[in-house]
C-alpha positions in Angstrom: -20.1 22.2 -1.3 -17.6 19.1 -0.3 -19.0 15.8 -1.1 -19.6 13.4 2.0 -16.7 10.8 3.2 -16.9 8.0 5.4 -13.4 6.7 6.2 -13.1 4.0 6.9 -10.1 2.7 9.2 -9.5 -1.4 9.8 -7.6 -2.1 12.7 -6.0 -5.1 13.9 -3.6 -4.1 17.2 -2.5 -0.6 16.2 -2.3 1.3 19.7 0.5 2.4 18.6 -0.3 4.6 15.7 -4.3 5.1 15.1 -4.5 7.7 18.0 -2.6 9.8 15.4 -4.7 8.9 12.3 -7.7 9.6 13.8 -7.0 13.0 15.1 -5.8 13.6 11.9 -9.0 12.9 10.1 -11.3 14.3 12.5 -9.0 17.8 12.7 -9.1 18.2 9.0 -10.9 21.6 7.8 -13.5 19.1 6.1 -17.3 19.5 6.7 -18.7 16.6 5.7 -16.4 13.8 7.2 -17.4 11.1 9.4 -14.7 8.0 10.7 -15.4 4.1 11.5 -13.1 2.2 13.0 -13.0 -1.9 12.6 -11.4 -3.3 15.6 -10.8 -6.9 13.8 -10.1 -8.7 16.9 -7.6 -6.2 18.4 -5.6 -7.4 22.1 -4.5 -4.1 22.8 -7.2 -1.7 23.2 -7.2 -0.5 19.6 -10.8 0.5 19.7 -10.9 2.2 23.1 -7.6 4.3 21.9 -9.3 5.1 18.7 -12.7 6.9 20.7 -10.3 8.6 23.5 -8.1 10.6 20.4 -11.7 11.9 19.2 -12.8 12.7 22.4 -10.0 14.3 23.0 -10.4 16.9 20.3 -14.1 17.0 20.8 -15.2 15.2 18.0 -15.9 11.9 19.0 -19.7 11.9 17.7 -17.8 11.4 14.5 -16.3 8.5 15.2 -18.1 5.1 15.2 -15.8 2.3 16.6 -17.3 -1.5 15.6 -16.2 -4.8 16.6 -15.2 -7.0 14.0 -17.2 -9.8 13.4 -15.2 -13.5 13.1 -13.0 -14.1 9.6 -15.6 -16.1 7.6 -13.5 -18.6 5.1 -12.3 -16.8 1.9 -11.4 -13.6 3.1 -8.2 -11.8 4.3 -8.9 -10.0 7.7 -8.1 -6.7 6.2 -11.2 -6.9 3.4 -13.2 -8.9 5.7 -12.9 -5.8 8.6 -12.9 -3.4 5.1 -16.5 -4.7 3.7 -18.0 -4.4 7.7 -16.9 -0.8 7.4 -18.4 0.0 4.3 -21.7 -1.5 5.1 -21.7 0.5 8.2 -21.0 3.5 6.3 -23.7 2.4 3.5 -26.7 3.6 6.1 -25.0 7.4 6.2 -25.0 8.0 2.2 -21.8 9.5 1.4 -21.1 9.9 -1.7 -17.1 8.9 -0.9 -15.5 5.9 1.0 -11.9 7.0 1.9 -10.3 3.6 3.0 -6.8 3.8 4.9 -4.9 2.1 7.5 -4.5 3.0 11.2 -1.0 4.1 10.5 -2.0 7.1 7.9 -1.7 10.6 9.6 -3.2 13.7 7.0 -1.4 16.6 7.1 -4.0 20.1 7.0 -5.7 20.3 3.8 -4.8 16.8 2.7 -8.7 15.6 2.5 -9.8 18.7 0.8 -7.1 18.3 -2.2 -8.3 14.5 -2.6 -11.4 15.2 -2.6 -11.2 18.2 -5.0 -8.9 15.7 -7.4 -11.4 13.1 -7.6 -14.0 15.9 -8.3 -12.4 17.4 -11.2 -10.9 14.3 -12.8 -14.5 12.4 -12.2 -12.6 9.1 -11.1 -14.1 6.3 -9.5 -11.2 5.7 -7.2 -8.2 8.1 -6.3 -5.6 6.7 -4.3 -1.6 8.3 -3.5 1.0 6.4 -2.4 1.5 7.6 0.7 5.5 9.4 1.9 6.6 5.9 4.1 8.4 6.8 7.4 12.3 6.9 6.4 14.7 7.4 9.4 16.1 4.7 10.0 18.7 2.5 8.8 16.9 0.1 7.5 14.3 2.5 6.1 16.4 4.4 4.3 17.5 1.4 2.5 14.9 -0.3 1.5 11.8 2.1 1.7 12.4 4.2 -1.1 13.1 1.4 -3.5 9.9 -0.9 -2.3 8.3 2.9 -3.8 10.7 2.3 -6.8 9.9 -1.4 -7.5 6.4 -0.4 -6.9 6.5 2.7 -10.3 8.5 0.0 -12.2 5.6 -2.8 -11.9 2.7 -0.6 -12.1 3.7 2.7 -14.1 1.3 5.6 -13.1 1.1 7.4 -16.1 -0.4 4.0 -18.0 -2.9 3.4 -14.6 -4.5 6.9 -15.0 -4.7 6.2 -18.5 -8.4 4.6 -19.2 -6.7 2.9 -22.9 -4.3 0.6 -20.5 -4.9 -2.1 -18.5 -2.2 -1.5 -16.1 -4.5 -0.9 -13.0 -2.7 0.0 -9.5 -3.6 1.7 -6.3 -1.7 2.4 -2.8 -3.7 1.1 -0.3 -2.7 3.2 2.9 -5.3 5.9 0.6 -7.6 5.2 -1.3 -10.8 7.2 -2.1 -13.4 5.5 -3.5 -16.8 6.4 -5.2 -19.2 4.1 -3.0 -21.8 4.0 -6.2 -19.3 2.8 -8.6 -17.8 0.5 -5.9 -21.3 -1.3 -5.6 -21.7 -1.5 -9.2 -18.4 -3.3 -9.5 -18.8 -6.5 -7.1 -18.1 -4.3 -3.7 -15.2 -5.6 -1.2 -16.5 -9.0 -1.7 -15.1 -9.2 -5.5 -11.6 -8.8 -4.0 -12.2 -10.5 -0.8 -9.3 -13.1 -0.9 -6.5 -10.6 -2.3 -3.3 -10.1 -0.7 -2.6 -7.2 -2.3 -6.1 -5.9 -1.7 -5.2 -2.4 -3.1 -4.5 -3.4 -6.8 -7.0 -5.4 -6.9 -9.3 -3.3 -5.8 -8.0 -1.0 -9.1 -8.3 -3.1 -11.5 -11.9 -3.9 -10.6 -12.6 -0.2 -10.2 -11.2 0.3 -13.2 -13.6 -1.7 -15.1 -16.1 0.9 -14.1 -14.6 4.3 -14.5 -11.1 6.4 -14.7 -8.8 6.0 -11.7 -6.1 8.3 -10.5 -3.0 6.6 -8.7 0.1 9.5 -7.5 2.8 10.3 -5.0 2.0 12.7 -1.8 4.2 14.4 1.0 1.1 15.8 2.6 0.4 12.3 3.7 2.4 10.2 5.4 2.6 6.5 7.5 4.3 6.8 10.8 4.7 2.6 10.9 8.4 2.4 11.8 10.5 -0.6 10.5 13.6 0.1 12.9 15.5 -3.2 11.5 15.4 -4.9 8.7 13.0 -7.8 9.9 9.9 -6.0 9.7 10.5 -4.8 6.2 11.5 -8.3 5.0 8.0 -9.5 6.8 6.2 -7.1 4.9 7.7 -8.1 1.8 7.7 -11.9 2.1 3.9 -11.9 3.0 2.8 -10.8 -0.4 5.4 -11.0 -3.0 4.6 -14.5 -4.8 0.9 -13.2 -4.3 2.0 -10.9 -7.2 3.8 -13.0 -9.3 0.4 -15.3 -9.2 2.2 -17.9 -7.4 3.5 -18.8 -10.4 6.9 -20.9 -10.0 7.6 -20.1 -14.0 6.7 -16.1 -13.0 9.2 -16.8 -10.0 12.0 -17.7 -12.6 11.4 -15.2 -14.9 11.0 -12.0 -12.8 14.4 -13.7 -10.9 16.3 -13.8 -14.3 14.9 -9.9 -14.7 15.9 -8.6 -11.9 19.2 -10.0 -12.1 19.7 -8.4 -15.8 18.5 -5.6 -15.1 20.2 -4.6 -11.8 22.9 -7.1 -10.9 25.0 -7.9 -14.4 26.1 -4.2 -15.2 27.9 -3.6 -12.1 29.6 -7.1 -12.1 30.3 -6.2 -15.7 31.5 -2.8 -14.5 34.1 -4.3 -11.7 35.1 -7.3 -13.5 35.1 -7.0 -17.2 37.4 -5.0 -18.9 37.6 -2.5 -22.0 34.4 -1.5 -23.5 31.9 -4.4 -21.7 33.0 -2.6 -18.5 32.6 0.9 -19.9 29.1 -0.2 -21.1 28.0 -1.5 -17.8 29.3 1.2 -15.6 27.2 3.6 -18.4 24.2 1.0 -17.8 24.9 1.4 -13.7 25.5 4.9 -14.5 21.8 5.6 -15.9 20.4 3.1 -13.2 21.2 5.5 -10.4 20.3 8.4 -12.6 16.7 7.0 -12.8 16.9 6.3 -8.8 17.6 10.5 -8.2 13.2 11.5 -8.2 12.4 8.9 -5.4 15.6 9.6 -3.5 15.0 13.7 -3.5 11.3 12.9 -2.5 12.9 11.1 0.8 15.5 13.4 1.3 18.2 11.0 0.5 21.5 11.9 -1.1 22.4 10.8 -4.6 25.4 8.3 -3.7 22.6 6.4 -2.8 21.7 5.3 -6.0 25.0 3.2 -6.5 23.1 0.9 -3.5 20.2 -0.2 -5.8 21.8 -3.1 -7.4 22.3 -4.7 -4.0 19.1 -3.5 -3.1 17.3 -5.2 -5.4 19.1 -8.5 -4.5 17.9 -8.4 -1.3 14.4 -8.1 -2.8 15.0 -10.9 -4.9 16.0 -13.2 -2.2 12.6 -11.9 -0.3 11.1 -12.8 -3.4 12.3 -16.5 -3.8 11.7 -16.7 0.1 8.0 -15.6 0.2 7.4 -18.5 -2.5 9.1 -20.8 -0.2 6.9 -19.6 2.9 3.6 -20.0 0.1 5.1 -23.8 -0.5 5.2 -24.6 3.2 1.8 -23.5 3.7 2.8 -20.0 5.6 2.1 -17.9 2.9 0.7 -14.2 3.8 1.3 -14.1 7.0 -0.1 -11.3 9.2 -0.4 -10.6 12.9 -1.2 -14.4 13.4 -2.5 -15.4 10.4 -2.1 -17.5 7.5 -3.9 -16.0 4.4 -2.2 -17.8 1.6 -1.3 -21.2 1.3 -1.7 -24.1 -1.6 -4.8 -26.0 -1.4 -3.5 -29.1 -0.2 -2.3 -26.9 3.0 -5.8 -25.3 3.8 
């Protein structure tokens, strides 16, 4: 018998894609699956979108669309629309909370083999990062490495390993056990958090094994057609993760720029055996690049792209601690979710 799951779905003017998610859900061969939707303040008929995609495939009596209540002081509109969902779901009993976005489309058979993972492995949350849209330009730049940057900081193997304290988790999936989620402070324990989804592991962690992994039977359709929207995504959260910390700043600048940048200048403009050194170094840098590259179906030349690449990132980097510092940090669709003190 499959366990019960709620999903749980916050929305914020996604029109555009949650038609998709939620006839993706609600088609899956799953017998025990029931969707809310958290309209938090949508202007585009989000919620009305949402109900018309169930009804459409005859299953709207499992679909519950709220409205979100007003953003109380503390909380990111994400979490705050997250927690109404989960204490909606609280009154059915599942024994799973599946928490994605409204851009997440489930491929057949997707649901079952999460929920038979977290079955098997007993884990308290299980979470894949989802296969992000790649077709454009721009996506095919920068996409694969964001999934690149994202292994480097948070190494699966030592999340799913209970002896580390690395804890990650992708938030576009996430399954969680809604006991264990209770027991460890709920939504509101991570209710200011940017990057909602690792913090969300790391107190899940505290309470049981977690699973983080990689998927192609999941995917987000969110298109970034230029590079804008990537950088926006980027700058809202990345001195979040460095702690706004201006010394973290400097030093994760000075690593980056080791790591990736001074081989290849080495390579061009050094001579003898520093330049044969560095183009090894380069060498093995794209070599490492080859797994996430093959999962988007990119070619290998590719790889000789990541040191500029990650000097873009960089720049993002410095520039969403700039943003934090003029009181515009963690923007999102109209709001301001990170700023000093001084600024609030």
């Amino acid at each position: 018998m499959w366990p019960a799951i709620v999903a749980v779905i916050p929305a914020r003017d996604e029109a555009a894609g949650i038609g998709q998610t939620v006839q993706s859900l609600l088609g899956q061969a799953y017998p025990a699956l029931e969707v809310i939707v958290v309209d938090d303040g949508s202007q585009d008929g989000t919620a009305e979108v949402a109900s018309k995609a169930a009804a459409k495939i005859g299953a709207d009596e499992r679909l519950t669309a709220i409205g979100g209540r007003p953003l109380p002081p503390g909380w990111t509109g994400k979490l705050w629309a997250v927690k109404q969902g989960v204490d909606a779901a609280a009154a059915r009993g599942p024994k799973y909370l599946l928490l994605t976005d409204a851009d997440i489309v489930y491929r057949p058979g997707a649901l079952k083999r999460l929920a038979a993972r977290a079955e098997r492995q007993q884990t308290v949350l299980t979470s894949v990062m989802v296969r992000l849209r790649c077709t454009s330009l721009a996506e095919r730049f920068f996409i694969p490495a964001f999934v690149f940057f994202f292994q480097m900081l948070y190494p699966f193997a030592w999340a799913n390993r209970p002896q580390r304290a690395t804890a990650a988790a992708a938030g576009g999936c996430m399954l969680v056990r809604r006991d264990a989620l209770a027991a460890s402070g709920g939504i509101e324990g991570i209710r200011g958090a940017l990057i909602d989804d690792c913090a969300l592991a790391k107190q899940m962690k505290a309470a049981g094994p977690i699973w983080l992994g990689l998927s192609e039977h999941i995917e987000s359709i969110r298109a970034y057609d230029t590079f804008g929207p990537i950088r926006r995504m980027v700058t809202r959260s990345a001195y979040s993760q460095l702690g706004y910390s201006p010394l973290m700043l400097l030093a994760t600048t000075a690593a980056m720029a080791l790591t990736f940048l001074a081989g290849p200048l080495l390579a061009i403009f050094a001579t003898g055996i520093a330049a044969w050194a560095s183009a090894a170094t380069w060498g093995l840098m794209v070599i490492a690049y080859q797994p996430i590259l093959r999962l988007y179906r990119l070619s290998p030349p590719w790889g000789l792209a990541l040191p500029a690449i990650a000097l873009v990132y960089t720049v993002w980097t410095i520039e969403s601690a700039l943003q934090y510092a003029r009181g515009q940090g963690g923007q999102w669709k109209g709001r301001v979710q990170a700023a000093p003190r001084g600024a609030r």
